[in-house]
C-alpha positions as YAML, in Angstrom:
chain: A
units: angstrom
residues:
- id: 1
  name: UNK
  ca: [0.00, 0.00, 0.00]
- id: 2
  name: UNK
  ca: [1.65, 3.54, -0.93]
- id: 3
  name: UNK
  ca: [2.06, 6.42, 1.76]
- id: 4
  name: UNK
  ca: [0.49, 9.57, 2.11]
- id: 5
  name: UNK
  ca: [3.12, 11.13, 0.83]
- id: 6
  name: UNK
  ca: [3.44, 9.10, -2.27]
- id: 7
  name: UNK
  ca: [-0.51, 9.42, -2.95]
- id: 8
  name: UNK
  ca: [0.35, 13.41, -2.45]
- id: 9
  name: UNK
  ca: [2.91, 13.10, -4.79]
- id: 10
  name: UNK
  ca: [0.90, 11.17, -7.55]
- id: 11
  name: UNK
  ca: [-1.57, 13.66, -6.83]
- id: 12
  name: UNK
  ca: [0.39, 16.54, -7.46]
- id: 13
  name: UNK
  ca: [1.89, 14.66, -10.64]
- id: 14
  name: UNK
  ca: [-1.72, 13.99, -12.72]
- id: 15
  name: UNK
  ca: [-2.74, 17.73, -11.45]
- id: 16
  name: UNK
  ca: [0.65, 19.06, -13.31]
- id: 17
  name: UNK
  ca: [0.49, 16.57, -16.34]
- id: 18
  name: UNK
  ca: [-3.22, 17.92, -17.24]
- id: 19
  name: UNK
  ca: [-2.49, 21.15, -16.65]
- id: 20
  name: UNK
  ca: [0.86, 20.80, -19.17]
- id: 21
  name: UNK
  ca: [-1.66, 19.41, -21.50]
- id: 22
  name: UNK
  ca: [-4.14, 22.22, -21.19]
- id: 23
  name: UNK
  ca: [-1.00, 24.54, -21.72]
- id: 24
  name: UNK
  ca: [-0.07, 22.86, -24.86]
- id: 25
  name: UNK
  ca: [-3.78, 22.78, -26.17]
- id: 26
  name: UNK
  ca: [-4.08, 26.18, -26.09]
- id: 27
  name: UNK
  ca: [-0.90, 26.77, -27.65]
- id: 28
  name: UNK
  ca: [-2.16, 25.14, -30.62]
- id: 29
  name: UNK
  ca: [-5.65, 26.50, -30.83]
- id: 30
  name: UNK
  ca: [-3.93, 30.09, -30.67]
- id: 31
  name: UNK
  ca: [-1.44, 28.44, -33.41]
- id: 32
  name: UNK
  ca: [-4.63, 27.68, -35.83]
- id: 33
  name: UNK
  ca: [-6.33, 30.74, -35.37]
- id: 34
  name: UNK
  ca: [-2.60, 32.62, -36.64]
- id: 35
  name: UNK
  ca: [-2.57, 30.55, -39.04]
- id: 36
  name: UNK
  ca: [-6.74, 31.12, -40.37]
- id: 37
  name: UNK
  ca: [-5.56, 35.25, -39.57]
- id: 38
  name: UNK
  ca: [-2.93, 34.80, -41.94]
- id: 39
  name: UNK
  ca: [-5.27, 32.65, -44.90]
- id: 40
  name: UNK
  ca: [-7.99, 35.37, -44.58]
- id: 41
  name: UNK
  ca: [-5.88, 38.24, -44.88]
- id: 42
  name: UNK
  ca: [-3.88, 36.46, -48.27]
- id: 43
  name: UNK
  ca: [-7.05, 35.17, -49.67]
- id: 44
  name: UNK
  ca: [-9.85, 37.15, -48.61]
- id: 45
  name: UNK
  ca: [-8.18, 40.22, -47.65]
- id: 46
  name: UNK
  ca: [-10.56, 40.15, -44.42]
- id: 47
  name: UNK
  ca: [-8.77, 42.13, -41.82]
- id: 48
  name: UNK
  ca: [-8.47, 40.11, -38.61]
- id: 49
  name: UNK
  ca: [-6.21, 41.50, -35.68]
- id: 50
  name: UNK
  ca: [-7.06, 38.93, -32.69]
- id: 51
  name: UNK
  ca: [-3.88, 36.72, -33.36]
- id: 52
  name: UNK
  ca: [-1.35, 39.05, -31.51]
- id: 53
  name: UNK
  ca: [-3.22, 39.90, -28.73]
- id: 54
  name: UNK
  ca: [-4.35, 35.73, -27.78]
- id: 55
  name: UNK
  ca: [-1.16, 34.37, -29.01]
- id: 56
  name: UNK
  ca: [0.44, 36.86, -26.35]
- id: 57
  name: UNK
  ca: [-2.11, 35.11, -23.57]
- id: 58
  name: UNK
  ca: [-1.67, 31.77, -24.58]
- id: 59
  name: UNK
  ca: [2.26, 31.54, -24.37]
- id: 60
  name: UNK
  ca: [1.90, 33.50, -20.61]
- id: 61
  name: UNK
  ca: [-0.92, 30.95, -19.60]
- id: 62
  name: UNK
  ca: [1.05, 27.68, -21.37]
- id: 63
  name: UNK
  ca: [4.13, 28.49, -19.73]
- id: 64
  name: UNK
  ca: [3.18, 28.94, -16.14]
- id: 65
  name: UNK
  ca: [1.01, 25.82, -16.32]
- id: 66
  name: UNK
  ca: [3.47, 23.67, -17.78]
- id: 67
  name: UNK
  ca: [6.42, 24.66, -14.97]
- id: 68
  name: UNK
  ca: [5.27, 22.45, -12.73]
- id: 69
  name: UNK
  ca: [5.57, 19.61, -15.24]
- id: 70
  name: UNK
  ca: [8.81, 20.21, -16.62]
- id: 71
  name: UNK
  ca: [10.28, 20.30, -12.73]
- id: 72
  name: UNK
  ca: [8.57, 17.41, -12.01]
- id: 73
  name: UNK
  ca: [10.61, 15.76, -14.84]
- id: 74
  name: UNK
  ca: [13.68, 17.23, -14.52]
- id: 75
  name: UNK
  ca: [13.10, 19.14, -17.88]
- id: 76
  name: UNK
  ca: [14.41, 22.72, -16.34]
- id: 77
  name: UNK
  ca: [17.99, 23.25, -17.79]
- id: 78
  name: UNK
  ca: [20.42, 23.05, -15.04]
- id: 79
  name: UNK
  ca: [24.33, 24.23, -15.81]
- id: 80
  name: UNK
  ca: [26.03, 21.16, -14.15]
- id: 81
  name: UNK
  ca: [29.45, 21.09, -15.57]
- id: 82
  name: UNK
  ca: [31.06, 22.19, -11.96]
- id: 83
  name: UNK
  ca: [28.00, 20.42, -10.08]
- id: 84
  name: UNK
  ca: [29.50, 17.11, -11.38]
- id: 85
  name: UNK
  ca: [33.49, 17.51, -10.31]
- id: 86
  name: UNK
  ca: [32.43, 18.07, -6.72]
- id: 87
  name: UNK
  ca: [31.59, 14.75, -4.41]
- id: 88
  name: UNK
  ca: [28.55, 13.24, -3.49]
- id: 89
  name: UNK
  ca: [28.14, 15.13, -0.68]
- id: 90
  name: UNK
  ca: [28.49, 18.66, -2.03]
- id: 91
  name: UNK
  ca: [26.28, 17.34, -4.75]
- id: 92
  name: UNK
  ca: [23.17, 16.58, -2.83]
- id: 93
  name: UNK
  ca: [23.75, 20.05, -1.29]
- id: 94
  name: UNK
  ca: [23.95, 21.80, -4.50]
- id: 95
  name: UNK
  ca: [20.80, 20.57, -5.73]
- id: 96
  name: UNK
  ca: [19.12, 20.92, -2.94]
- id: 97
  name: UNK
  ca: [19.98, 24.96, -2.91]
- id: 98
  name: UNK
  ca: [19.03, 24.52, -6.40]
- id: 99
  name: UNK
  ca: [15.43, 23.55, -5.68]
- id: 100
  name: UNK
  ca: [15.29, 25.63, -2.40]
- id: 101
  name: UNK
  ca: [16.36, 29.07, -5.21]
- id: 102
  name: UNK
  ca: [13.41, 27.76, -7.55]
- id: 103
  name: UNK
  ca: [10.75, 27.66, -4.86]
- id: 104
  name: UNK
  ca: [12.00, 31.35, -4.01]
- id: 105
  name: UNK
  ca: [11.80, 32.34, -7.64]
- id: 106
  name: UNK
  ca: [8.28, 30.74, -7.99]
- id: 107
  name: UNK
  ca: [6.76, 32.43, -4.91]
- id: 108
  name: UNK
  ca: [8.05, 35.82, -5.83]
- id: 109
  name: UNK
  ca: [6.17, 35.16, -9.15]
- id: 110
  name: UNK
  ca: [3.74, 34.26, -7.83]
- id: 111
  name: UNK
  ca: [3.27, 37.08, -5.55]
- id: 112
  name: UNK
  ca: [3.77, 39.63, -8.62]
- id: 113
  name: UNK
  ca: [1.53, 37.72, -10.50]
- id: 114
  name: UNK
  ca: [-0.94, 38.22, -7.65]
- id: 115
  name: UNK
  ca: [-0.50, 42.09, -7.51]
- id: 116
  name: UNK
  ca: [-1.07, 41.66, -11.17]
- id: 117
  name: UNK
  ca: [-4.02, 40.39, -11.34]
- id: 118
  name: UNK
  ca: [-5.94, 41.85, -8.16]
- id: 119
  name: UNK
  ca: [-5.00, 45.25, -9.33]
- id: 120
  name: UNK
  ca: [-6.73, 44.07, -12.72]
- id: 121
  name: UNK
  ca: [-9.55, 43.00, -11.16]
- id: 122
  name: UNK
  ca: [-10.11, 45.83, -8.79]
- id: 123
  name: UNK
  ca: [-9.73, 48.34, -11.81]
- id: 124
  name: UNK
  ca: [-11.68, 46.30, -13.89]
- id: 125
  name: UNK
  ca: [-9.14, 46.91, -16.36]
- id: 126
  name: UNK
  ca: [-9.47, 45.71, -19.91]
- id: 127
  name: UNK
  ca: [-7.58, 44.88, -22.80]
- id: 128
  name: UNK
  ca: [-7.36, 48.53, -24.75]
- id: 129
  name: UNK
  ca: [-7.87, 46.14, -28.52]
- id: 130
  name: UNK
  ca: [-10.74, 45.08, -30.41]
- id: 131
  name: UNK
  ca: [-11.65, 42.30, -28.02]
- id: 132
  name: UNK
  ca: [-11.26, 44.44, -24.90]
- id: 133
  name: UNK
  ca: [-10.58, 41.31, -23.14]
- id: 134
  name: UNK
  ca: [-11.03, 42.17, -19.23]
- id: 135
  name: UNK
  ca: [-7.49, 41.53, -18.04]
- id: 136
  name: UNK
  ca: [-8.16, 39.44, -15.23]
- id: 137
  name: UNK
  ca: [-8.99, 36.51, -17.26]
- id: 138
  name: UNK
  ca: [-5.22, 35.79, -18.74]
- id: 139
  name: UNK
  ca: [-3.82, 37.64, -15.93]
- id: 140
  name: UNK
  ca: [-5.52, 35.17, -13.40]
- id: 141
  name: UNK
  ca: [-5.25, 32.19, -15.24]
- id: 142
  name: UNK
  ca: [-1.65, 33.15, -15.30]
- id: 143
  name: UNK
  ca: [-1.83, 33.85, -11.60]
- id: 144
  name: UNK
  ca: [-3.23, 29.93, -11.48]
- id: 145
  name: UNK
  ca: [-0.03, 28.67, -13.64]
- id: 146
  name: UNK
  ca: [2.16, 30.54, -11.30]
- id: 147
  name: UNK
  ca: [0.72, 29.06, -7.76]
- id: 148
  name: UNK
  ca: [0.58, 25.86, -8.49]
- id: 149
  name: UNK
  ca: [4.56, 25.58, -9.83]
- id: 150
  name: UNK
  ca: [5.16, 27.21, -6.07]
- id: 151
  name: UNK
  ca: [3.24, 24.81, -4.34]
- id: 152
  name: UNK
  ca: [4.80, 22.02, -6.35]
- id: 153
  name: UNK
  ca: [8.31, 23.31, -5.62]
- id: 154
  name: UNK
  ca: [7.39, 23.22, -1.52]
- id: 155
  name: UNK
  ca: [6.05, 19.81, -2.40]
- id: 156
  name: UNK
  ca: [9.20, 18.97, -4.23]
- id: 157
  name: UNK
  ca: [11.36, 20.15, -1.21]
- id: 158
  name: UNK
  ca: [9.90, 17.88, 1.10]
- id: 159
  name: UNK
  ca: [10.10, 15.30, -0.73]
- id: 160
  name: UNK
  ca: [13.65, 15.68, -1.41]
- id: 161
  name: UNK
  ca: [14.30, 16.14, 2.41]
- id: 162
  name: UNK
  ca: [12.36, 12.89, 2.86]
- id: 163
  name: UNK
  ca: [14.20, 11.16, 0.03]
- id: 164
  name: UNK
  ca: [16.91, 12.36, 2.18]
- id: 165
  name: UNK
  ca: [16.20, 11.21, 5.55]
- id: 166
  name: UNK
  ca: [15.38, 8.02, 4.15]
- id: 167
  name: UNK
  ca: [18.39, 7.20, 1.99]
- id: 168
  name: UNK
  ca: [21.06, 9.57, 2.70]
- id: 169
  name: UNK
  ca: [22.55, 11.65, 0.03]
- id: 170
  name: UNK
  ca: [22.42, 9.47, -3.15]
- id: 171
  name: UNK
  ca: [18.69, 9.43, -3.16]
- id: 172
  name: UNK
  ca: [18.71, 13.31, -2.64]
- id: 173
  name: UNK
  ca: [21.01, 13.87, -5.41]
- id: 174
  name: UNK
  ca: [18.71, 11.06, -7.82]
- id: 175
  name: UNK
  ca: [15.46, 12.88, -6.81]
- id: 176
  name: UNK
  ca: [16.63, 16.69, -7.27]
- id: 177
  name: UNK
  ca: [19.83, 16.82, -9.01]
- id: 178
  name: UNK
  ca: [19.52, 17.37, -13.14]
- id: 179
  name: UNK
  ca: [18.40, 14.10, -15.40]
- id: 180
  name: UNK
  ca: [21.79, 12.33, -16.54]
- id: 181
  name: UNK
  ca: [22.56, 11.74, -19.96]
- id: 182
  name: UNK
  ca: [21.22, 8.37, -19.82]
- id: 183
  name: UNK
  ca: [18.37, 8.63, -18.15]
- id: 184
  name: UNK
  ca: [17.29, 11.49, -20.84]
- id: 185
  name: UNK
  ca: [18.39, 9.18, -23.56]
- id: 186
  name: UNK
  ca: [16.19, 6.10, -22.20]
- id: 187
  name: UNK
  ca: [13.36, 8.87, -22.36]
- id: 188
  name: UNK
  ca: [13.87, 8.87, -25.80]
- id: 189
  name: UNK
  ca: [14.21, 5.06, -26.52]
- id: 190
  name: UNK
  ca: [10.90, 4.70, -24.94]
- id: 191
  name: UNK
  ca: [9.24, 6.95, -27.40]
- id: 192
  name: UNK
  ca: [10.54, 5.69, -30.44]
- id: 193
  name: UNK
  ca: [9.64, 2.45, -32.18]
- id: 194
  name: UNK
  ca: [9.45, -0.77, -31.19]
- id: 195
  name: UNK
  ca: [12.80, -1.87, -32.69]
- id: 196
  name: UNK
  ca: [14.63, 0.81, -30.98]
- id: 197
  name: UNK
  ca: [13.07, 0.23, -27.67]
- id: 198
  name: UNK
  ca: [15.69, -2.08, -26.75]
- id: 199
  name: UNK
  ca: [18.82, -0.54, -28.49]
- id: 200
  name: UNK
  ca: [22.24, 0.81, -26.20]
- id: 201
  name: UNK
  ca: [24.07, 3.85, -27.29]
- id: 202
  name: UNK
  ca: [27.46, 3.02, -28.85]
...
């Protein structure tokens, strides 16, 4: 039977994976309507102007919701060229100061992001385009993006402290140090066909 802390953790991991996926969506819904923008305008000489303004929403709102997912996988780029001449040890501390930074980073965001969008809301304060959008619909699903990668990082440092107290610094540095070259390349192996499923690198 799994802990609570692993039924947290798959939890958190579905919530992040959907929300990735909505992120990704959107990017290509906002990707079609560019490109039917730029058919109507050749074609039909029909003057659209929406493109700019949603594309602009959609990579704010994908982003932030796919954070969470990308640390969850190890997908943030990490420069580790000095991380990995220094022992074990110094390591696990590294990338744990790593994560504890990121949290920082994401709750600063996040608190920005909040300013952001209450000020939008209290203003009622609206996109100044065609659409006049009311701002605090891509401001606070950006807001949304942004909370949930800082409550994944918090969730992500206890788990690595846990990791920690239960297996010393080698399961630290394998839960919050940077993917390794093989691991990454086994990602790939399991995407691709069947008769490369099995093959080594050279």
């Amino acid at each position: 039977m799994s802990s609570a802390p692993d039924r947290v953790h798959d939890a958190v991991a579905a919530i992040s994976l959907w929300m990735a996926r909505a992120g990704g969506c959107l990017l290509l819904l906002v990707s079609v309507l560019i490109s039917i923008e730029i058919l109507a305008r050749k074609l039909f000489l029909l003057p659209f102007g929406i493109g700019t303004e949603l594309s602009a929403y959609a990579l704010a709102i994908g982003a932030s919701w796919s954070f969470a997912y990308a640390l969850l996988h190890r997908a943030h780029v990490r420069i580790d060229v000095l991380r990995n001449l220094r022992p074990p040890a110094l390591q696990a501390l590294l990338d744990f100061l790593a994560l504890l930074s990121l949290a920082a980073l994401a709750l600063v965001l996040t608190w920005y992001a909040y300013d952001t969008a209450e000020t939008s809301w209290a203003l009622g304060a609206r996109e100044n385009t065609t659409l006049g959008t009311p701002l605090i619909i891509p401001h606070g699903l950006w807001l949304a993006g942004l909370a949930w990668f800082a409550l994944v990082c918090l969730e992500q440092l206890a788990v690595a402290l846990l990791a920690f107290a239960r297996g010393g610094v080698l399961a630290l540095i394998q839960h919050a140090g940077p993917a390794a070259m093989e691991e990454e390349l086994g990602d790939v192996l399991a995407l691709a066909d069947p008769p490369l499923a099995g093959a080594r690198p050279r």
